[in-house]
C-alpha positions in Angstrom: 89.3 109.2 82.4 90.5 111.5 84.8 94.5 112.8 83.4 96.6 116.0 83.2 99.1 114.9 81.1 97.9 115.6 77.6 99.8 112.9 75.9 99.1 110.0 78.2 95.5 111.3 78.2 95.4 110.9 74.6 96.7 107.7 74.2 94.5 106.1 76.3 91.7 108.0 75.1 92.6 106.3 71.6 93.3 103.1 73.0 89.9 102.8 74.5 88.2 104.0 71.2 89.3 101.2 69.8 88.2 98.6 72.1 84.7 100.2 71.5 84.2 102.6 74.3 83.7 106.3 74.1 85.5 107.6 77.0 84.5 111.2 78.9 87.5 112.8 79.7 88.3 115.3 82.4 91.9 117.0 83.1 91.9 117.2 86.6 89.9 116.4 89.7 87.6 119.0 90.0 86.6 118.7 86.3 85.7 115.0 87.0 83.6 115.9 89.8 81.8 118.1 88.5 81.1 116.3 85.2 79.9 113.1 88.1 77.8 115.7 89.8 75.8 116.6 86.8 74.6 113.6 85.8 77.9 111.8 83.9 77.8 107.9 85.3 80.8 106.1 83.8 81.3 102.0 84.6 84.2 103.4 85.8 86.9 105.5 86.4 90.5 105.7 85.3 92.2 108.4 87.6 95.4 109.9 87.8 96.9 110.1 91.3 99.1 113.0 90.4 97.8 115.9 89.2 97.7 119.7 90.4 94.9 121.2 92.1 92.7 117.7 93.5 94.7 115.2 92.8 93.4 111.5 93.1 93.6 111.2 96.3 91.3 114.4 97.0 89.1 113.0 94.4 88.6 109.3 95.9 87.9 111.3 99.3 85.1 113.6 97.8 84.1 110.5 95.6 83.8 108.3 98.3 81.8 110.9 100.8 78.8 111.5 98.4 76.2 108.8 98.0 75.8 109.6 94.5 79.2 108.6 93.4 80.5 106.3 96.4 79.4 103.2 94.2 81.6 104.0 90.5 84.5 101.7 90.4 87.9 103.2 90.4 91.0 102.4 88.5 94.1 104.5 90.2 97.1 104.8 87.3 100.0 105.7 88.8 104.1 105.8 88.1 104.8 105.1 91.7 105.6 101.3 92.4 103.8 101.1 96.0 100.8 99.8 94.1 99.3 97.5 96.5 99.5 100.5 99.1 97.6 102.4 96.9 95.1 99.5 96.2 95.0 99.0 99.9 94.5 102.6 101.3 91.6 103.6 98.7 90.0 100.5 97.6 90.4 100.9 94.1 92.4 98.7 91.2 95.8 100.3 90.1 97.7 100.4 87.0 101.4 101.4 86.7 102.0 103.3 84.1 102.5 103.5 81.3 99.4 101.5 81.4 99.8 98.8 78.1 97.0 97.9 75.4 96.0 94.9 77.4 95.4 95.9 81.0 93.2 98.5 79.5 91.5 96.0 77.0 91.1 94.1 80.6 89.4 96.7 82.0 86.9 97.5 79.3 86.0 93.6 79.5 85.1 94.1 83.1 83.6 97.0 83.2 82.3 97.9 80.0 81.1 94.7 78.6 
């Protein structure tokens, strides 16, 4: 899970602990890379499309352009309401937050399970 915002980041964090998944959890874009780089291969990723420094944008681009990583599924969240856009112009899945109990219980079922 890629999120800034502390008490989003928590939330979800908890929510997905108890649906039986042990999340890693970076604050920004850069920390996610970096954690992907050195070995960490999630089923996927939950990323924030707003955040300072390389925001989820950045981080689909950089994803996307090594070979490594190109593959990980990605799950955008999102307050904006151009979700199909989003879904459109990076490939990925998008959730609208606040993201509820059971799109994310939805998403450990695909991805985790």
């Amino acid at each position: 899970m890629v999120e800034d915002q502390a008490d989003l980041r928590d939330g979800v964090v908890a929510t997905l602990e108890q649906l039986g998944v042990e999340p890693l959890v970076a604050v920004d874009g850069d920390g996610a890379l970096d954690m992907l780089r050195h070995g960490e291969r999630p089923r996927a990723i939950l990323l924030d499309m707003m955040m300072p420094g390389t925001n989820g944008w950045a981080f689909r681009r950089q994803q996307l352009a090594d070979p490594q990583l190109a593959a990980i599924p990605v799950v955008a969240m999102t307050g904006r309401t151009d979700t199909a856009d989003i879904a459109r112009q990076l490939g990925v899945a998008v959730l609208q937050k606040p993201v509820r109990y059971e799109q994310l219980e939805a998403l450990v079922e695909q991805f985790c399970r």
